[in-house]
C-alpha positions as CSV (number, residue, x, y, z in Angstrom):
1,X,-171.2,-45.6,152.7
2,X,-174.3,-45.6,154.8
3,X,-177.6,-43.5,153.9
4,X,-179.7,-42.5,156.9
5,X,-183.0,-41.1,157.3
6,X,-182.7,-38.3,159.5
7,X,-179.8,-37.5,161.7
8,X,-180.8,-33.7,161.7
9,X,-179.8,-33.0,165.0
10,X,-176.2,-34.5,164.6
11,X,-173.5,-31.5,165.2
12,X,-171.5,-33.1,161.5
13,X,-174.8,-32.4,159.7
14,X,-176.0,-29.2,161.6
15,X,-172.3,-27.5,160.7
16,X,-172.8,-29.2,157.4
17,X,-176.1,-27.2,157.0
18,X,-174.7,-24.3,158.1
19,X,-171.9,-24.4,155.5
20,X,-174.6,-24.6,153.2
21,X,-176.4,-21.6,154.3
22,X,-173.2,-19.6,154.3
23,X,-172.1,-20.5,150.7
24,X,-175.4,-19.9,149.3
25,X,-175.8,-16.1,151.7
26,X,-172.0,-15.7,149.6
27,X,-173.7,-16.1,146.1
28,X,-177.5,-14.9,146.7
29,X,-178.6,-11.9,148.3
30,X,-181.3,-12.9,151.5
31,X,-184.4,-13.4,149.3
32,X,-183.2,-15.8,146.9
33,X,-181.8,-18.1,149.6
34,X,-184.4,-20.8,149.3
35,X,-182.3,-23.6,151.5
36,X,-184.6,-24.8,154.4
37,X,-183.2,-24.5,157.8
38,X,-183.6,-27.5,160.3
39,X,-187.3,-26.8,161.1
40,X,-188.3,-26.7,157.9
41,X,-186.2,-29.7,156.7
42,X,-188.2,-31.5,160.0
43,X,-191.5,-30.7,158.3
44,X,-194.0,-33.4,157.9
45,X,-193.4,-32.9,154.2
46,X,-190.1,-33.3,153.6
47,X,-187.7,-36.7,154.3
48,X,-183.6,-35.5,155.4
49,X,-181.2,-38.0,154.5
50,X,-177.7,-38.0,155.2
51,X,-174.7,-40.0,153.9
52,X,-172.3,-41.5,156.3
53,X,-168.9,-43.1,155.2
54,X,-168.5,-44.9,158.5
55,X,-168.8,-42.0,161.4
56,X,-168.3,-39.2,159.1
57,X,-170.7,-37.4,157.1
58,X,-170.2,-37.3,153.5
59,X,-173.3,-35.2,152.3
60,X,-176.9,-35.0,152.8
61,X,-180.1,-34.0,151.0
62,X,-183.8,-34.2,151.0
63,X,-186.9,-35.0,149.1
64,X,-190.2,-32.2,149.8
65,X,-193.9,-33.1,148.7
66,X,-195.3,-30.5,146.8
67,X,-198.5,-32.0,146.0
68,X,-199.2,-35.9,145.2
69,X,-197.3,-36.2,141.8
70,X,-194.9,-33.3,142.5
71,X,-191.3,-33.7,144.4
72,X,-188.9,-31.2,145.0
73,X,-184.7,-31.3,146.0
74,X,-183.8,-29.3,148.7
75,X,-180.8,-29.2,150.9
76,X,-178.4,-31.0,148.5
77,X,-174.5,-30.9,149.8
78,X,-171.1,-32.7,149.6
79,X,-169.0,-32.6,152.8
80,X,-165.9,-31.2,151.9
81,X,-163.5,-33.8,152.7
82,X,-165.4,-36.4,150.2
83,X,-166.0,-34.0,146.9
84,X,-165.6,-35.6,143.4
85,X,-166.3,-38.6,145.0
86,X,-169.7,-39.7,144.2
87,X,-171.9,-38.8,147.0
88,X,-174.0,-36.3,145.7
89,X,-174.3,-39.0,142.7
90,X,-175.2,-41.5,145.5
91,X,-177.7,-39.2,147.1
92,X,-179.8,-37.7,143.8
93,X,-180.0,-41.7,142.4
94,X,-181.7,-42.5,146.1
95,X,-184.0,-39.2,146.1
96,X,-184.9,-40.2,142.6
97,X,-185.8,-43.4,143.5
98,X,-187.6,-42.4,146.3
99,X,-189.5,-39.9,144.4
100,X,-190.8,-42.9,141.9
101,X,-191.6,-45.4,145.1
102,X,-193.7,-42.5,146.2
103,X,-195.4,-42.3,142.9
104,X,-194.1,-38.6,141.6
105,X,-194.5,-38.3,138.2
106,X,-192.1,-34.9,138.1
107,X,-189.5,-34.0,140.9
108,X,-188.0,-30.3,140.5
109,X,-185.7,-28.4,142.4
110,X,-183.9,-24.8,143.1
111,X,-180.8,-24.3,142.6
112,X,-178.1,-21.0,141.6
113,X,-177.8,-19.7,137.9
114,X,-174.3,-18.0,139.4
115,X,-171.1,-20.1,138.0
116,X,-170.6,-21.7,141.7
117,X,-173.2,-23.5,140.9
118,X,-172.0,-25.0,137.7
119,X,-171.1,-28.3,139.2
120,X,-174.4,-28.8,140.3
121,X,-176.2,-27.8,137.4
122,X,-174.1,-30.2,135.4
123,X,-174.9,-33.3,137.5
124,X,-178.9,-32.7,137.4
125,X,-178.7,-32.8,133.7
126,X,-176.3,-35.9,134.0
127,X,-179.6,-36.9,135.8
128,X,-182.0,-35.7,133.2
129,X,-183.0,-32.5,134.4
130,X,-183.9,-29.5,132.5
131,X,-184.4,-25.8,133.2
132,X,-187.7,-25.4,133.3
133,X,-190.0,-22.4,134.8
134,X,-190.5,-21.8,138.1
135,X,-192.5,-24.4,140.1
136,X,-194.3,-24.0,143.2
137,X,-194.3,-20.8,145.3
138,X,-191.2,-19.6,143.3
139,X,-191.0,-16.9,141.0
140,X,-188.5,-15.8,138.3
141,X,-185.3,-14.5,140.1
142,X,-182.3,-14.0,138.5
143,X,-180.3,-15.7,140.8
144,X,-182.1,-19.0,140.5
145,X,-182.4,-21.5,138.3
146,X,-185.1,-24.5,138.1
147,X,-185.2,-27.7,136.8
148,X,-187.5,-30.5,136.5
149,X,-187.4,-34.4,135.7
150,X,-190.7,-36.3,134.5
151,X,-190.3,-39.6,136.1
């Protein structure tokens, strides 16, 4: 498996993003959707990655700079055809590590409180997350649920 920078414009990962979009409008109602779409995840301020197992797309996710000590996770996702697998493993180790090369001292993140998102709230603690209030521009929702990591 291959991790790239970028690769935003590549039809696996813009159906990919759209997945994501969908499953999260299935779970959330419209204003507590916080996934970025493609112009947002092309900000200045925020590095895409995708994960490639040879010419197929296994996941994605990206790192956003919230100020110079402060990271957030946005955009995490498995490709269906390679769940329980270890790519979303494989892609929150790299964003991690790339949080602490950039010199974050906390990286937080967004994601449901809804028991879809169990899965996902499970790995981040594997991780050492922990809920924590919101960060940012966020504010208490009852479909969300935050957590942070001190690095």
């Amino acid at each position: 498996m291959q991790i790239r920078v970028g690769q935003l414009r590549s039809e696996q990962v813009l159906m990919l993003l759209q997945e994501h979009h969908e499953d999260m409008a299935l779970h959330s109602p419209p204003e507590s959707v916080h996934a970025l779409n493609v112009s947002g995840l092309e900000a200045d301020d925020v590095t895409f990655w995708s994960l490639w197992c040879e010419d197929e797309l296994a996941g994605c996710g990206a790192l956003k700079r919230l100020d110079s000590t402060h990271g957030e996770i946005k955009s995490m996702r498995t490709s269906n055809n390679f769940l329980r697998q270890g790519v979303a493993q494989t892609l929150l180790a790299h964003i991690i590590a790339e949080a602490r090369a950039r010199g974050y001292q906390r990286l937080s993140l967004e994601t449901g409180s809804m028991d879809a998102f169990i899965p996902a709230r499970k790995l981040y603690e594997q991780f050492g997350f922990t809920e924590c209030s919101p960060f940012g521009d966020y504010k208490q929702d009852p479909y969300s649920s935050f957590m942070s990591k001190m690095l």
